[in-house]
C-alpha positions in Angstrom: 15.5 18.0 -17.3 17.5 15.1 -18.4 15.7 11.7 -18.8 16.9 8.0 -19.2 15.6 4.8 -21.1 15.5 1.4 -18.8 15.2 -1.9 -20.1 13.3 -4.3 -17.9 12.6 -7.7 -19.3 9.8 -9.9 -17.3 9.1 -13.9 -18.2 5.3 -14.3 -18.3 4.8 -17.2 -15.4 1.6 -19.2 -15.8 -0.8 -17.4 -13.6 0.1 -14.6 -15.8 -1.3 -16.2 -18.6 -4.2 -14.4 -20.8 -3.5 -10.8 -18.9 -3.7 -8.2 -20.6 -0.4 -6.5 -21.2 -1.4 -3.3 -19.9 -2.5 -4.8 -16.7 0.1 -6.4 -16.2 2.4 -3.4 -16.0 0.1 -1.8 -13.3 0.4 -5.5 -11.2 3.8 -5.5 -11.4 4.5 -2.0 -10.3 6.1 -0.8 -13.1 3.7 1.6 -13.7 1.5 3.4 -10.7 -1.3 4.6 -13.2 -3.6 3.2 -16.2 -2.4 6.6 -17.9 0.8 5.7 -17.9 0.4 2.4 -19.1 -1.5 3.6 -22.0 1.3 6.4 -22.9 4.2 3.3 -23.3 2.1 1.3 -25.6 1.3 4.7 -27.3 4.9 5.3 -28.0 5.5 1.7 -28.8 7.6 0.6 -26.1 6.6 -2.4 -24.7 7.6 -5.5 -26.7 7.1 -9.3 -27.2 9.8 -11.2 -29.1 11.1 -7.6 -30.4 8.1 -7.0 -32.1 5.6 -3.9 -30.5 2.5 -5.1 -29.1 -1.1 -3.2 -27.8 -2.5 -2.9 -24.4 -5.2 -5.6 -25.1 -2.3 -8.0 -26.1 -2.6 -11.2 -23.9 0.2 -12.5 -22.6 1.2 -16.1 -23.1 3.4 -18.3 -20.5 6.7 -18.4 -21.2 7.0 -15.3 -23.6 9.7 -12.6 -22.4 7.9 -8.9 -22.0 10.2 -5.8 -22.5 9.8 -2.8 -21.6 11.3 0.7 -22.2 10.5 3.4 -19.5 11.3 6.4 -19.9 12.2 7.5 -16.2 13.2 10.9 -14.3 16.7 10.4 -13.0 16.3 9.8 -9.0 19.2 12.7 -8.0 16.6 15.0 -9.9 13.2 14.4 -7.4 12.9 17.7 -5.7 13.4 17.6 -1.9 10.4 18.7 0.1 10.3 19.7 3.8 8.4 18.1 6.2 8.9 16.4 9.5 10.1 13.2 10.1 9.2 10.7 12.7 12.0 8.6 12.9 11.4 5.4 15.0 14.7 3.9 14.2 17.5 4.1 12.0 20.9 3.0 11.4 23.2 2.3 8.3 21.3 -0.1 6.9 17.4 1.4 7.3 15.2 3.0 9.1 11.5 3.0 10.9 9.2 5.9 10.6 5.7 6.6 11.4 4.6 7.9 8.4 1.6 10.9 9.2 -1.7 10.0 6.9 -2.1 12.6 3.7 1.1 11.7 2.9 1.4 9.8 -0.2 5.0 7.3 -0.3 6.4 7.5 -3.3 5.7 10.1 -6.6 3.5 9.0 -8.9 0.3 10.2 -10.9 -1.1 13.5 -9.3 2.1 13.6 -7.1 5.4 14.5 -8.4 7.7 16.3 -5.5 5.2 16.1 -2.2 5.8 12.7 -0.9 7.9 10.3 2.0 10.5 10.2 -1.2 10.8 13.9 -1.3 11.2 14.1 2.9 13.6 11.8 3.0 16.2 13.6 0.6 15.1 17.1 2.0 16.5 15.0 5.5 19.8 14.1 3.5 18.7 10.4 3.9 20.8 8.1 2.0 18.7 5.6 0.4 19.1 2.4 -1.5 18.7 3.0 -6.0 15.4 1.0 -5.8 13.6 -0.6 -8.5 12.1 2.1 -9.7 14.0 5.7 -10.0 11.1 7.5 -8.6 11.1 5.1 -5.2 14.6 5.2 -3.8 14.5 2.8 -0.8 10.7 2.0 -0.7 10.3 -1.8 -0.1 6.7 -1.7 1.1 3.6 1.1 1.1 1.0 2.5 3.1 -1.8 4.6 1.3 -2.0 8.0 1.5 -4.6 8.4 4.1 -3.2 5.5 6.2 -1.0 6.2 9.2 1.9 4.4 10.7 4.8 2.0 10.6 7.1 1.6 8.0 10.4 0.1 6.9 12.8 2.2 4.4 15.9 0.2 2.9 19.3 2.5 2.5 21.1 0.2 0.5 20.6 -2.5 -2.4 21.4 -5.7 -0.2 19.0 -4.5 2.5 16.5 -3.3 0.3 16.6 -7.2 -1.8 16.6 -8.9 1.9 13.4 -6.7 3.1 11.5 -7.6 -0.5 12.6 -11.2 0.3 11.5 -11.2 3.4 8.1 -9.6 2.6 7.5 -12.4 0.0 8.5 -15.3 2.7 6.0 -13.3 5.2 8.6 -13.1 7.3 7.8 -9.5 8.2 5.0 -9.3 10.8 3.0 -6.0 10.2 -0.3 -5.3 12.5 -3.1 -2.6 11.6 -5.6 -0.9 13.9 -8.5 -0.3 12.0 -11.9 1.4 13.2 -15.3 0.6 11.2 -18.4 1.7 10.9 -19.8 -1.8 11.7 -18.3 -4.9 13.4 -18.3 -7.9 12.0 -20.3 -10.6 13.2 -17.5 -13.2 14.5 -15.2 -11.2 16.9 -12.5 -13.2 15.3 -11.2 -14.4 12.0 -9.7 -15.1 8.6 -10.4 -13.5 5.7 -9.5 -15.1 2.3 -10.1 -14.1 -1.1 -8.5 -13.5 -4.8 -8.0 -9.6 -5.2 -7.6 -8.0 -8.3 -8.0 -4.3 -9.7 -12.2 -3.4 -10.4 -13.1 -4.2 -13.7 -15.0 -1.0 -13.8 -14.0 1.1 -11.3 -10.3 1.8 -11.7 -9.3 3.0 -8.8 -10.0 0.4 -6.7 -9.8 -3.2 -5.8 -12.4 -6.1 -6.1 -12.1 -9.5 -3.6 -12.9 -12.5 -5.6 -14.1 -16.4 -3.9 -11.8 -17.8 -6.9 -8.9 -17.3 -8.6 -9.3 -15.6 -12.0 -6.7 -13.9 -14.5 -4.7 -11.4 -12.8 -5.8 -12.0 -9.0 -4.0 -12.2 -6.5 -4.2 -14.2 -2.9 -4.9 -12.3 0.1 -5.2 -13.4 3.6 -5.9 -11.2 6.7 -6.9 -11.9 10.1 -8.7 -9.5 12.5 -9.8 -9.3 16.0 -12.4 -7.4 17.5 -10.8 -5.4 20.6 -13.7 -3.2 21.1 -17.5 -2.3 20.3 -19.6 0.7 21.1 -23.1 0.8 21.3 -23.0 3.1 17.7 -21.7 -0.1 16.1 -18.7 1.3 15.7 -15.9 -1.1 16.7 -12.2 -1.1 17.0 -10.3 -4.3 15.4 -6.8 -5.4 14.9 -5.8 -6.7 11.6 -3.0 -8.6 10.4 -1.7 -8.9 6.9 -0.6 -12.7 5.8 -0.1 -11.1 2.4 0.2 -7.3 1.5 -1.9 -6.5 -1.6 -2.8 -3.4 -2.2 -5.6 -1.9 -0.1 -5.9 -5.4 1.0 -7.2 -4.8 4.7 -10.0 -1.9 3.3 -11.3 -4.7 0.6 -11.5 -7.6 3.3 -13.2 -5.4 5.8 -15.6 -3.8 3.4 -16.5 -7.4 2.0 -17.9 -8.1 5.7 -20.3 -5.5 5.7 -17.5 -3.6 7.6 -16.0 -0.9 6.2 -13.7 1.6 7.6 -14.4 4.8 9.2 -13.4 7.5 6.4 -12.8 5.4 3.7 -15.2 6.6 0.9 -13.5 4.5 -1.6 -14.9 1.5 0.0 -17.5 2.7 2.4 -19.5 5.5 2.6 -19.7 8.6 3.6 -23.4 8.7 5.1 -23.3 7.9 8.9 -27.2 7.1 9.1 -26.7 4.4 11.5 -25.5 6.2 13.9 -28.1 8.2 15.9 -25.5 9.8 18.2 -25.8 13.5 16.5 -22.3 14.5 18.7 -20.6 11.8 17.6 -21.3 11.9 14.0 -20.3 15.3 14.0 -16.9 13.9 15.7 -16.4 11.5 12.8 -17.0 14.1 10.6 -14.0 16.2 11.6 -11.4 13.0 11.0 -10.8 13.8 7.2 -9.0 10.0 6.7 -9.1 6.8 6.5 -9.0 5.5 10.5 -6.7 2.7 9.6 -3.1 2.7 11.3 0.1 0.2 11.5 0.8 0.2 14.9 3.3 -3.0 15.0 5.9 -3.7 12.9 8.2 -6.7 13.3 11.6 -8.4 11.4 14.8 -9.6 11.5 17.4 -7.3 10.6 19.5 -7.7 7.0 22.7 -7.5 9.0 22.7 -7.8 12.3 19.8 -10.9 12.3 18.3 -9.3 15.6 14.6 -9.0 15.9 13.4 -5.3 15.7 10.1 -5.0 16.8 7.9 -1.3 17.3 4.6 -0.4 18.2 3.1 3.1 18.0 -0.2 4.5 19.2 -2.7 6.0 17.1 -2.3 9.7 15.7 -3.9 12.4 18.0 -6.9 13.1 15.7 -7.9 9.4 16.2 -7.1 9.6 20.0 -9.8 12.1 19.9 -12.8 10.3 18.9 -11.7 7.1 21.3 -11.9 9.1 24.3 -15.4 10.2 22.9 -16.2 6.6 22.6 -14.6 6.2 26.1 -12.1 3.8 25.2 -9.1 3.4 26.5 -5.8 3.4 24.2 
C-alpha cells in the first residue's frame, strides 16, 4: 500500500502559547488520536526551527511548527456499502442524515467503516480535504449522534463552508433528550472547553480560559418535561467544539439519555420500571441535528432542512406521550 509524506507548517498564535506540542496536534485536527501523536514525535517528525522536538515541548508564539505525516493516499480508502440518506445534493455538496453508529471520517479504531467509505462506495465525488483520510468533511457529528450534515465536493466549497463555520454563519440546531432538565427552561451556556486532563477521551468545560481551551457557547430550550424528569430540549451551537452540547448539558446536572461518557448509565431516578426498560433498548446517545441552515458557496441561496428524529427515538416519545 503506497504511502505519502505531507508537510504542513502552523504559526503558533498567542493563545497557543505554553501548549504542549502533542496537544496541540490533536486541537488542530491533525491527528484524531493521542496514539498517533505519540508515533510522529516517536519517529521524529515534528519540528521547531528544523530542529526535532518532544511531545512535552511547549510551544512559543510566533515559532513555525512542521510537521511530517505520513498519510494513506485518499483513492486507496476502501469503499463500504451502506445506505445513504441524501437530503440534498448538487455539484457543489450535499445534505445527508447521517444514521447514529456511524463514525464520519477514519480514524483510530476505524479504518474502512465510516460516512467516508459510503460516500465513495456511492461514487460521490468529493472535495481533496485537509486531511487525506476526510475527503469532503467540513464539519462532524459523533458516532452515536444522528442527523444533519453538510459534505463539500469540491475545494472552493469545501474553504467557503470552513469559513462560514468560523463566521457562525451556519445555523445548526440539536434535539437532545436528558435524564434531567435543567432548572431554567431557557438559556446560555458558556464555558472554556478543553480535552480532560485525566481522562482522555473526553472533554472538560472550564469558567476561564486556560492553555489550550477553547470558547463554547450553546443555547437550549426546554420544549418538554415528563413527570420521570426526563425532558426534551433544543440546542443550538454558537461554536462547534467537540462534544460541545454533551459537556454543557452534563455541566447542568443534565446529561443526556445514553451518553455514558458523560452521564450514566444507572436510571435510579426513574421509578417507571416500563420505561426504564424502554431506555434501556436505545443503545445511543439521544442527541440529533434536526436543522441545518446556510447560504450556498455558489448560488448564495439559503438552504435550510429539518429532519425528525430516528424511529428508535420516535419510540420512546410516544411512550412518554409526546408528540413529534
Amino acid at each position: 500500500m503506497k504511502k505519502t509524506d505531507l508537510l504542513k507548517k502552523i504559526l503558533i498564535k498567542k493563545q497557543q502559547d505554553q501548549l504542549r506540542a502533542d496537544l496541540f496536534l490533536i486541537q488542530k485536527k491533525i491527528v484524531t488520536s493521542r496514539s498517533e501523536s505519540s508515533k510522529l514525535f516517536q519517529n521524529q517528525k515534528v519540528f521547531i526551527n528544523q530542529k526535532a522536538i518532544k511531545a512535552s515541548y511547549r510551544l512559543k508564539e510566533g515559532e513555525i511548527l512542521s510537521v511530517y505525516l505520513t498519510t494513506i493516499k485518499s483513492q486507496l480508502l476502501k469503499p463500504y456499502f451502506f445506505p445513504l440518506d441524501i437530503i440534498f445534493e448538487d455539484k457543489d455538496l450535499l445534505i445527508l442524515n447521517k444514521p447514529a453508529g456511524l463514525v464520519v471520517h477514519p480514524g483510530a479504531g476505524n479504518k474502512d467503516k465510516t460516512l467516508v467509505n459510503v460516500l465513495l462506495a456511492h461514487n460521490k465525488k468529493l472535495s481533496s480535504g485537509s486531511s487525506p483520510l476526510r475527503p469532503g468533511i467540513v464539519h462532524r457529528l459523533d458516532k452515536e449522534t444522528s442527523g444533519l450534515l453538510v459534505v463539500a465536493k469540491n475545494k472552493f466549497t469545501e474553504e467557503a463552508l470552513i469559513s462560514a463555520l468560523k463566521n457562525h454563519e451556519i445555523q445548526r440546531d440539536y434535539y437532545a433528550l436528558v435524564i434531567k432538565g435543567p432548572q431554567a427552561l431557557e438559556g446560555k451556556i458558556e464555558s472554556w472547553i478543553k480535552r480532560h486532563p485525566i481522562h482522555r477521551k473526553k472533554f472538560a468545560s472550564f469558567k476561564e480560559f486556560s492553555t489550550g481551551s477553547k470558547k463554547a457557547i450553546t443555547f437550549y430550550k426546554v420544549l418538554k418535561k415528563h413527570e420521570s424528569g426526563l425532558a426534551w430540549l433544543h440546542c443550538k451551537l454558537h461554536t462547534g467544539r467537540t462534544h460541545q452540547i454533551r459537556v454543557h448539558l452534563s455541566s447542568l446536572h443534565s446529561p443526556i439519555l445514553g451518553d455514558s461518557l458523560y452521564g450514566t448509565k444507572k436510571l435510579s431516578a426513574i421509578k417507571d420500571t416500563a420505561l426504564k426498560e424502554d431506555i434501556k433498548k436505545l443503545n445511543r446517545v439521544a442527541l440529533h441535528a434536526f436543522q441545518l441552515s446556510l447560504i450556498h458557496p455558489h448560488s448564495k441561496k439559503k438552504l435550510s432542512f429539518k429532519i425528525p428524529w430516528s424511529e428508535d427515538i420516535n419510540f420512546l416519545l410516544k411512550k412518554l406521550h409526546w408528540n413529534f
